[in-house]
C-alpha positions, -999 to +999 in steps of 0.1 A: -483+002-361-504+031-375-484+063-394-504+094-386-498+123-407-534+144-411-529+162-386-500+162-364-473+132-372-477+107-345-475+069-351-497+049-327-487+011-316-519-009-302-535+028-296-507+040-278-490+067-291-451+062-292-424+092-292-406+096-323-375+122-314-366+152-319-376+179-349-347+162-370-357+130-365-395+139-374-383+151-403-367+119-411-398+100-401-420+124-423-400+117-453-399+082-448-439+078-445-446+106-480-422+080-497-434+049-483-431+018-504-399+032-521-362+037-513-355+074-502-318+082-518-294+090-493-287+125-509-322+135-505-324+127-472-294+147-463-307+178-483-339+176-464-319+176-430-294+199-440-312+221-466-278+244-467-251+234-452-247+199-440-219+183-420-189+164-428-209+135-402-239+140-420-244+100-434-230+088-398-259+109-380-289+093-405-276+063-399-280+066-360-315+084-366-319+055-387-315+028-356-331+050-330-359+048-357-354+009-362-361+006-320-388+026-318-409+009-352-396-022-350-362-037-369-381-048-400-399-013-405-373+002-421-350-016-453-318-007-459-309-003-497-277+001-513-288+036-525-307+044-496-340+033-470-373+023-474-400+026-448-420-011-456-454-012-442-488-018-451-508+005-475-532+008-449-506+016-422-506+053-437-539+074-427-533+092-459-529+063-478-564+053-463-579+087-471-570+086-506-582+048-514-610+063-500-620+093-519-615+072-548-641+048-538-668+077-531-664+091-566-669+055-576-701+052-558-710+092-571-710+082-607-729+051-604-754+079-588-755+062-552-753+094-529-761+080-497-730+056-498-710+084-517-721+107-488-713+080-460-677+072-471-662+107-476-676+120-441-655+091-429-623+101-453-626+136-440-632+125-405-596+108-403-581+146-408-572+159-370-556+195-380-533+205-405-516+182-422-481+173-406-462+177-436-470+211-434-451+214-405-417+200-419-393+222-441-385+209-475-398+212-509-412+173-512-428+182-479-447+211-496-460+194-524-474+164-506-488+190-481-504+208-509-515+176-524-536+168-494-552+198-491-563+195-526-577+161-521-591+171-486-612+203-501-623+180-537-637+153-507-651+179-489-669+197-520-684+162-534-696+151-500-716+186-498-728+177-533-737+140-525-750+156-490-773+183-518-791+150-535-803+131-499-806+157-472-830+184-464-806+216-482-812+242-448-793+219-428-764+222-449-764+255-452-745+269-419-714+245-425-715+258-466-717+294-450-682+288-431-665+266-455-671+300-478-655+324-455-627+299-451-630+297-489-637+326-503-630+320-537-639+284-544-663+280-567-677+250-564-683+255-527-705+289-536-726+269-558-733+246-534-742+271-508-764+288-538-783+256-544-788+251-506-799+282-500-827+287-527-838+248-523-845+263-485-868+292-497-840+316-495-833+327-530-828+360-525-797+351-500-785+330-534-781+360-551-763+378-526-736+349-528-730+353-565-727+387-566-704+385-538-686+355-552-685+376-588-672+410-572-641+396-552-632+370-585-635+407-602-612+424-577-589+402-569-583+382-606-603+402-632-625+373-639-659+366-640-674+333-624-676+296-643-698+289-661-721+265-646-720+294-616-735+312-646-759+294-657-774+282-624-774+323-614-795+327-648-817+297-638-823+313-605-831+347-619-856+326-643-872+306-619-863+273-628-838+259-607-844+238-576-871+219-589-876+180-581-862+156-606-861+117-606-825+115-588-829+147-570-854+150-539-879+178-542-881+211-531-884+211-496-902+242-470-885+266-462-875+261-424-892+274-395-898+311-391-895+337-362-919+324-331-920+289-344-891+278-326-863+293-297-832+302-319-798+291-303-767+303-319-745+291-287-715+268-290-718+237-269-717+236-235-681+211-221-696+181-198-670+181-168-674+218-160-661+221-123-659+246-098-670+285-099-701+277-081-704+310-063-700+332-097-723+309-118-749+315-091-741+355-095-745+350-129-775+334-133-793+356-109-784+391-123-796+376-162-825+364-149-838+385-117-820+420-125-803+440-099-823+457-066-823+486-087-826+479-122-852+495-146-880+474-163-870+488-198-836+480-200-818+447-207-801+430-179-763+426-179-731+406-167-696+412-173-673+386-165-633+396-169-602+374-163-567+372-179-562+351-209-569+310-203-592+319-170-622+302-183-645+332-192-663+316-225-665+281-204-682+298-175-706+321-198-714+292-220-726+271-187-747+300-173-763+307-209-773+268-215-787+268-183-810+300-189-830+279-220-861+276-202-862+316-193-854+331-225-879+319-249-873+334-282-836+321-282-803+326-273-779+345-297-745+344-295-715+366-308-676+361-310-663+392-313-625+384-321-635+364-349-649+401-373-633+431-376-636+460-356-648+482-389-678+486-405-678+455-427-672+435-393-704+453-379-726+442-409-714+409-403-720+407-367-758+423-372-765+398-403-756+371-382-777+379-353-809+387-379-805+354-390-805+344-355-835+361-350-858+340-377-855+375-406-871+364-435-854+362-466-849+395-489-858+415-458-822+421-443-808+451-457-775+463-465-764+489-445-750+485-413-775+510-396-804+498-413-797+462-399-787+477-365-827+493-365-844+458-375-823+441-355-833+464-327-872+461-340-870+424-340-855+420-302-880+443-291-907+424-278-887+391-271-873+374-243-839+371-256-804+364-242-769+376-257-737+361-255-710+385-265-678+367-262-639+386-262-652+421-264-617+439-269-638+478-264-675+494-259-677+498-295-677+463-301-712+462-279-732+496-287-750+482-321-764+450-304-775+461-271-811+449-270-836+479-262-858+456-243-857+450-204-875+418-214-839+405-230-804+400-209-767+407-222-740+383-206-707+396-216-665+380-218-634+405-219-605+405-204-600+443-196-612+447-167-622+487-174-650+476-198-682+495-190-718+483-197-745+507-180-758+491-148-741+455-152-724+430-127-690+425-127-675+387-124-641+390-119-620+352-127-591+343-110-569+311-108-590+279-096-591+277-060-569+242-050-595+217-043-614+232-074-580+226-096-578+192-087-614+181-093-610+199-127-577+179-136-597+142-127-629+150-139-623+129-171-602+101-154-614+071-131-613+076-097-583+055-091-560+073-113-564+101-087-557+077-056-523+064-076-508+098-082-494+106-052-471+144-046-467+152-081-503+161-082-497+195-062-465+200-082-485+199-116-513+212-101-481+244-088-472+242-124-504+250-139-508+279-113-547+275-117-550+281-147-582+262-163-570+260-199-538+244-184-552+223-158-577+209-183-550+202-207-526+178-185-559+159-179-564+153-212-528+144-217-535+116-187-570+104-204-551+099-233-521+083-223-534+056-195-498+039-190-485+073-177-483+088-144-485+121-128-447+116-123-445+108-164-463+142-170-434+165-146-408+150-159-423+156-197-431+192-187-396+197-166-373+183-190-386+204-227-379+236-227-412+245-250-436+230-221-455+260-223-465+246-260-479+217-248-509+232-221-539+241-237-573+229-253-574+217-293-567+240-314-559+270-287-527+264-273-521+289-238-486+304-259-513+310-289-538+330-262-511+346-244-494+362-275-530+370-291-535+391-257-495+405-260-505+417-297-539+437-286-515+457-261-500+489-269-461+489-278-451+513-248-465+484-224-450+452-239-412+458-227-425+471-192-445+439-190-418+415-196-394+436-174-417+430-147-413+384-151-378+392-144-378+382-103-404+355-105-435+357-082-419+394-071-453+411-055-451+445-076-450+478-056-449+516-076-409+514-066-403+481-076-419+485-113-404+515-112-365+502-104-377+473-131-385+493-161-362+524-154-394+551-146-402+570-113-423+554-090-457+573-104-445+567-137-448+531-129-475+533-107-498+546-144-482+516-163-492+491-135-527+499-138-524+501-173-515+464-175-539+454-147-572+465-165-560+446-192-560+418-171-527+412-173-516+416-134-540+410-110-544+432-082-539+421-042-543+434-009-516+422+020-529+420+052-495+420+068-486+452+048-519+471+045-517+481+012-520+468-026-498+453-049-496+440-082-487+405-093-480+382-125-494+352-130-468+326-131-476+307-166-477+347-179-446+348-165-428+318-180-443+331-213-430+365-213-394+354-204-396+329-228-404+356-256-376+381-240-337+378-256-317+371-228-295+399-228-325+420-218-328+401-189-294+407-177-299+443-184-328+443-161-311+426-133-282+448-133-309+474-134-327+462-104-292+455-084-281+495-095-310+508-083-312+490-046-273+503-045-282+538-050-311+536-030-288+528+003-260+552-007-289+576-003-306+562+027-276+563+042-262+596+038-235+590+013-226+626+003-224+636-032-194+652-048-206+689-045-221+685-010-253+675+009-268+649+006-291+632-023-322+623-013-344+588-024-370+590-046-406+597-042-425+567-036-389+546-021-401+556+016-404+517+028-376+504+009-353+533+025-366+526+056-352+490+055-316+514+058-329+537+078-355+516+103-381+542+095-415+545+100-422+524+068-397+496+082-424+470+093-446+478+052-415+474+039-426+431+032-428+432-004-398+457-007-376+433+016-388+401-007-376+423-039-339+429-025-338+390-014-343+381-048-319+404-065-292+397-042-299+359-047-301+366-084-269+388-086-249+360-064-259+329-088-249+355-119-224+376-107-205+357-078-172+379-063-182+401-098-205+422-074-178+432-047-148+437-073-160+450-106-186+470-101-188+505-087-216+531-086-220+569-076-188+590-075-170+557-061-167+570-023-183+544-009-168+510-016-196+485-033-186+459-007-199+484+018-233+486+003-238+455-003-233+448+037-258+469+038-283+456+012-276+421+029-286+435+066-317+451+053-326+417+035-320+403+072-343+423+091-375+406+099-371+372+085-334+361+080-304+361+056-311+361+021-313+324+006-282+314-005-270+307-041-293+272-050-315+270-025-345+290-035-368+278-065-347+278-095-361+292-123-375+277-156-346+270-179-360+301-203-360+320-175-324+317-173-304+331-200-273+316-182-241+332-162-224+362-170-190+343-169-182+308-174-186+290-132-153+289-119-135+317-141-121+349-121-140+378-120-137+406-145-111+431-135-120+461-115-124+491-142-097+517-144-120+545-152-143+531-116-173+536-137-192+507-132-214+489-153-243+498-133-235+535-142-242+529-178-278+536-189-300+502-189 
């Protein structure tokens, strides 16, 4: 039995991971393992649970987490103490336990000036980290500091093996991982004088300054300090000329590496091995960045935009195309994240320093300002056969500065709004994975037989994941690592927790974490829209339908629709049966945003949705108003009227129809007899039982009755924020005043 704790708390039996509860019983767990080896009190246990208020049961409900603990390790696992419990296991049970022994045995093996084996052993300390440590993760003070602790100890393991790595490797190589540990660190000093040392043992001394001075200004700003000394001293010794030189235990000086035109730069992340499907856009892809359009112009640089929603697959599918172009862009192939800088000017400097580099610039020659790097940049890319990446490009500013000038060079470009405009390039637009390409991507890790055995619960996970590559790829990787499980193990693990949505996505990007990075970048005005629009499930969106959903006129909506679909967050689709467009969510978007929304918004929306279909046939239908005539529907309602009136939009109305089914089949499950005796609308001529006969025979035209209460897909449990009234209670009294509910404002 292994205890996992760097990194997510999992304990592992024979390499199988086992279950350990709930977030209460983690806790437990986690407590256990940061104390193992000695007796945890009872009382501290209880305030770890229960950090305010615990209950009067509080020692009967440890001592059942206890037992459901005992079956899962194993009865001896745990001791029981008079004052307490003890989790008794090996030393080397405990991952952390096993980290710390061995950092201790690397700075044994540094002072007796053996780097190599100092080197070895802490790359393999560090290497049994797999995120953040889980203590982190659990409230509680003793949680904290052993969380802090770690961190300590991982960055002291990380900064010796970089020194031990100094004293046996050639320094350039270590100079791109030193570069990132300083941005993640950016005021450790030990790490900056690594980086220092690296960089002028490469040739690059000039760079070495740069770090001080940056290292000294933000210790300036943000403490009112100046640098160690040793940072000192080795910045003198730079200045002076004498640092870097060989020594008996230090390796000499080595070249610096290879400029410009020695070798093809490639800044690109790697490529993933089971890359399936999108044969017909890769193809369009490579052939644009490598051919040019029918009409494109020798001096300009050929270009590709490919635009999706979030978790389409957009950096997977650029990355393919651009490590298959190595043999036709000869001088390299530069790559760009552009979520990962700001979108100011220090972001731009950044983004052009990184690309110099890229581009072989020698040391001392890249200048400071961000224009003056844009024009070398721009002098350097000239007369080279160069391809950019540009990945998550939010806006066209974000792509102006590194344009190459050269129609020898080719731009391939990721962004999810699909309004993004690059002179002369070819769009890619992503959708969902097409089925057969869904389920080749979900077993292209696993034997063959593993898809043989799975039987019908493939297309329900596959209906699950709604084609969505991050999530498909995601419950394959759940399967590859968990060989005892089958696809039935996998729906009933994603029907039964209510966070499900938490668990599809790749390492370190969850599909919750990428959907709410997309919900942030959009305006405020479009958020509630967008979440009134999950309300009805897969609900194709008309003008009128938005419009009913988010209380605006139909060409109102109509602006807010487009809106949210060049932001790639509805897709756009033409009916045959209909003849016309209409918008749609995509249902993992969907889950999301009604998993975000407070319930009692949701109910708002329905009883929104239900007003508006009953005013909509007391118009149709010629109810009069109370001074006369006749009120007219709205602009843009023509086919749903028509399902009243049997007009000329009757057989468009498709989409319209589908809408009332589901908010009379919403309204039944919520409201039961509520509908016919509590509510009333207009000036209360017309009783509601009326209109709703009449809602129900315009549901009926052209397809049947409207599903009854149960039988159409229910929704995902946070979809549901539960009945209006307790089942089997009487409805609410009719009001006196016969203003209805769905009067009110919503």
């Amino acid at each position: 039995m292994k205890f996992q704790v760097l990194g997510p708390l999992s304990v592992v039996d024979g390499g199988v991971p086992v279950i350990a509860g709930g977030p209460k019983q983690q806790a437990l767990l986690g407590l256990l393992i940061a104390r193992c080896g000695t007796v945890v009190p009872v009382p501290q246990i209880v305030d770890t649970l229960w950090q305010r208020s615990p209950p009067s049961t509080a020692q009967a409900q440890i001592h059942s987490r206890i037992s459901t603990l005992r079956r899962v390790l194993g009865t001896r696992a745990i001791v029981t103490h008079p004052s307490g419990y003890l989790l008794d296991v090996a030393p080397d049970a405990v991952d952390a336990h096993l980290f710390e022994a061995e950092v201790e045995s690397a700075l044994e093996w540094e002072a007796r000036g053996a780097f190599q084996k100092t080197a070895a052993v802490l790359r393999g300390a560090l290497g049994r980290w797999r995120g953040e440590c889980a203590f982190q993760m659990l409230d509680g003070e003793l949680f904290d500091r052993e969380a802090g602790r770690l961190a300590e100890l991982r960055l002291l393991a990380l900064e010796h093996c970089i020194g031990a790595d100094l004293e046996t490797r050639d320094a350039a190589e270590l100079v791109p991982e030193l570069v990132d540990l300083v941005a993640a660190h950016p005021t450790q000093e030990r790490l900056h004088r690594h980086l220092m040392v690296a960089l002028d043992r490469s040739g690059r001394r000039s760079d070495a300054f740069n770090v001080y001075w940056s290292l000294r200004r933000r210790l300036a700003d943000e403490f009112g300090a100046d640098p160690a000394e040793d940072i000192q001293q080795l910045y003198q010794s730079l200045l002076s000329g004498t640092a870097g030189d060989g020594g008996p235990d230090r390796p000499a000086r080595r070249p610096a590496p290879c400029r410009a035109g020695d070798a093809a730069a490639s800044q690109l992340p790697p490529d993933i091995p089971d890359f399936t499907g999108r044969t017909s856009e890769l193809r369009q892809i490579v052939a644009r960045l490598v051919n040019g359009g029918a009409a494109h112009a020798d001096t300009a640089p050929r270009a590709v935009v490919v635009t999706g929603m979030p978790g389409v697959g957009k950096s997977t599918l650029a990355l393919r195309a651009a490590h298959s172009l190595h043999e036709e862009f000869v001088d390299g192939r530069l790559y760009v994240d552009a979520a990962a800088y700001p979108r100011s000017e220090e972001g731009l400097r950044a983004v052009l320093g990184r690309l110099l580099r890229g581009l072989g610039a020698a040391e001392g020659t890249v200048p400071e300002s961000a224009g003056e790097r844009q024009d070398l940049y721009r002098s350097l890319v000239a007369s080279r056969s160069v391809l950019l990446v540009v990945d998550n490009v939010a806006g066209p500013e974000d792509l102006r500065a590194v344009i190459p000038p050269s129609g020898r060079c080719a731009v391939l470009v990721t962004a999810q709004a699909a309004t993004l405009t690059v002179e002369g390039a070819l769009r890619v637009p992503l959708g969902p994975l097409a089925p057969e390409e869904a389920r080749s991507l979900l077993f292209s890790g696993l034997p063959a037989r593993r898809d043989e055995e799975q039987g019908p619960r493939t297309e329900e996970v596959l209906a699950r994941c709604a084609g969505l590559p991050m999530a498909i790829r995601s419950v394959g990787t759940l399967l590859a690592s968990r060989p005892h499980w089958s696809m039935a193990h996998v729906t009933e693990a994603l029907s039964r927790e209510e966070s499900w949505l938490e668990r599809l996505g790749t390492p370190g990007r969850s599909i919750v974490s990428t959907f709410d990075g997309a919900l942030r970048d959009l305006p405020e005005d479009d958020r509630g829209p967008l979440s009134a629009l999950a309300v009805f499930g897969r609900t194709a969106l008309t003008p009128w339908i938005a419009g009913v959903l988010i209380g605006r006129p139909a060409t109102r909506a109509r602006e807010v629709l487009d809106r949210l679909a060049d932001r790639g967050l509805l897709a756009v689709r033409w009916s045959e049966r209909t003849h016309s467009w209409s918008y749609g969510l995509h249902e993992l978007l969907r889950v999301h945003l009604l998993a975000r929304m407070d319930p009692a918004e949701a109910v708002t929306i329905q009883l929104r949705a239900l007003r508006g279909w009953l005013e909509l046939a007391e118009r149709a239908t010629g109810a009069p108003r109370s001074g006369g005539g006749r009120t007219p529907p709205d602009a843009g309602a023509g086919p749903a009227a028509s399902l009243f009136t049997g007009g000329a939009g009757h057989g468009r109305a498709h989409q319209e129809r589908e809408f009332l089914r589901a908010v009379l089949g919403r309204a039944d499950e919520r409201f039961g007899p509520a509908v016919a005796s509590g509510l009333v609308i207009g000036d209360g001529r017309r009783e509601p039982g009326e209109l709703l006969a009449l809602l129900r025979t315009a549901a009926a035209r052209e397809g049947g009755a409207p599903a009854e209460a149960g039988t159409s897909r229910p929704p995902h449990p946070l979809a549901d924020p539960g009945p209006l009234c307790p089942a089997g209670s009487p409805p609410p009294p009719r009001p006196a005043s016969r203003l209805s509910l769905l009067r009110h404002p919503v």
